[in-house]
N, C-alpha and C positions, 0 to 999 in steps of 0.2 A: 078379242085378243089383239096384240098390237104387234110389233114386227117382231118387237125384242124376243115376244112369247114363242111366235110362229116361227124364228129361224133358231130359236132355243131347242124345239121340240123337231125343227127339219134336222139340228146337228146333232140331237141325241140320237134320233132313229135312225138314223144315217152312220152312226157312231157304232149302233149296237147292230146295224145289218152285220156287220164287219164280221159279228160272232157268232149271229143268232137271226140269218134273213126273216126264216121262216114262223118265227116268232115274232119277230117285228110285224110282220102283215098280218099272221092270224091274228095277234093280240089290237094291233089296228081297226081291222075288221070291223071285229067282237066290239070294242069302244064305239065306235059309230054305232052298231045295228043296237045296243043295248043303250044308246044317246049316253054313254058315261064320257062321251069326248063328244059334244057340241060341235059339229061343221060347221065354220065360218062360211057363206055365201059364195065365197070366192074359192074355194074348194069343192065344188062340186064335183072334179072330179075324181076325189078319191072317194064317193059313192060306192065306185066298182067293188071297195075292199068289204063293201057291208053285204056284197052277194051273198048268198049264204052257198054257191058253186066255189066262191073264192076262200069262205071262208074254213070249207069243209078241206079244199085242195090243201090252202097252207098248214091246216091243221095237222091234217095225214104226213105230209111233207117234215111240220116240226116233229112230232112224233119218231119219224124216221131217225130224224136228225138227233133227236132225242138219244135212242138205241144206238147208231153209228157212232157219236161222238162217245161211247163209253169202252168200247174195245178199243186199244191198243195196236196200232199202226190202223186200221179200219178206219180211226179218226182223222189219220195225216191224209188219207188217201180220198177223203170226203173233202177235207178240204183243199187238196192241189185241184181237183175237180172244180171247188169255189171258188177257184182264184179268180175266173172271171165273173161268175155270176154275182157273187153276195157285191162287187161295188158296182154292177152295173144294177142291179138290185136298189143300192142304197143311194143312186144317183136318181135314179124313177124316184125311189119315196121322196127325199128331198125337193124334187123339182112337182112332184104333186105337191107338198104344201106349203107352196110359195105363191104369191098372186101370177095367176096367167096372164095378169094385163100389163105388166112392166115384164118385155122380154129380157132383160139387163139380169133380173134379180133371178128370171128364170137361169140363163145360163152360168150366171153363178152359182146358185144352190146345185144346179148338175153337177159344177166340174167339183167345186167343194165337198158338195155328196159322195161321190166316188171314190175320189180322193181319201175321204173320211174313211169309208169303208174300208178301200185297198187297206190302209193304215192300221186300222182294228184288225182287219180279218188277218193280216200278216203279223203281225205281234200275236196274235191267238195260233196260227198254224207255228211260228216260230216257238213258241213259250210249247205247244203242245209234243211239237217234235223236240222238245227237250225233256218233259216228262217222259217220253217215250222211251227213254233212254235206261228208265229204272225199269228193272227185272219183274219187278211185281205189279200185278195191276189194279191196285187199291187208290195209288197216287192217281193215276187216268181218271177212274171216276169220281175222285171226290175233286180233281180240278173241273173236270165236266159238271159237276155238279153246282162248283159253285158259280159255274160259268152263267148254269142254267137260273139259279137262283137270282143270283146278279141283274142277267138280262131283265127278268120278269121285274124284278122290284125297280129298276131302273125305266122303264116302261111306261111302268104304273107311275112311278116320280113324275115324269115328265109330261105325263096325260094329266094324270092329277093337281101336279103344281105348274102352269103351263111358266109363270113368274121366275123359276128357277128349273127351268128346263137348260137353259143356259149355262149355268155353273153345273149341272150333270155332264152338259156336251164338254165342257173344260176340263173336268176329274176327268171323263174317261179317255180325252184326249193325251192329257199327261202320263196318264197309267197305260195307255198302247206304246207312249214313247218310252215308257219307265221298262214295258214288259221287253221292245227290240230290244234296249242295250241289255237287258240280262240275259235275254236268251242268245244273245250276241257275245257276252260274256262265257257263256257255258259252253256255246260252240268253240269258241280259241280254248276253252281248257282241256274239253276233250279232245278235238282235233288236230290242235297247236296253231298258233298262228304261221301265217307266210311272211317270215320277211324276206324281204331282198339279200342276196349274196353280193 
């Protein structure tokens, strides 16, 4: 795999921590310990993720996350909780699959990584605490739902195709920016904007 592939697939996963940490690592895992994701040499240390300790925790953990993210306010309050984890989360996975031997490209995929995440995971807590807002809770779970579908296939993309793991990490970077100003948009409607007097 060459860099474009490898920083293709550090901004995807990095991308989709933002909405779905816990699937990010179990589904990681799983691809090592099942060799469907090939470890390059210089990645030996994300090894740890094919623990079958690691990979039972994040399991349990998406699961959770699973259930949580389907009730209605339960989902805003999982995620203010995320706020710091899921990018410090997606700053670890990105800096595991980056060469450990050029420090430079490490402390970029970190801050990029985080960054990445913060990004997603705020455009998901924003867009969710705006579904929150309908009465009924059919909307919740079929956004959760498609969240969950989403993550996974997008995953598997970028495991799969490491070549266009790159234009994954770009759609879903536009569509976190697509999802703030709407959900930015829905808060001034409901709430009104502030202007100055």
């Amino acid at each position: 795999m060459g860099i474009i592939e490898i920083l293709g697939i550090a901004g995807s996963v990095s991308l989709l921590s933002g909405w779905r940490l816990y699937l990010c690592i179990f589904a990681t895992g799983l691809a090592m310990r099942f060799s469907a994701w090939p470890l390059p040499e210089h990645l030996a240390a994300l090894k740890v993720l094919a623990n079958p300790m690691v990979i039972g925790l994040s399991g349990f953990a998406a699961s959770v996350e699973f259930l949580a993210d389907k009730v209605p306010w339960i989902d805003s309050g999982w995620d203010m909780v995320h706020t710091a984890i899921r990018p410090i989360g997606g700053a670890v996975l990105a800096l595991a699959l980056v060469d450990p031997s050029d420090p430079a490209t490490q402390v970029i995929a970190f801050i990029l990584g985080g960054g990445a995440s913060l990004l997603t995971h705020g455009a998901k807590a924003g867009a969710r605490a705006a579904v929150n807002t309908s009465p009924e809770p059919f909307s919740n779970i079929a956004v959760s739902t498609a969240e969950d579908i989403t993550s996974a296939g997008l995953l598997w993309g970028a495991y799969a195709y490491p070549q266009v793991a790159a234009v994954i990490a770009g759609a879903l970077l536009l569509f976190a920016v697509i999802l703030l100003f709407a959900a930015r948009a829905l808060f001034r409607r409901l709430f009104g904007s502030r202007d100055p007097a």
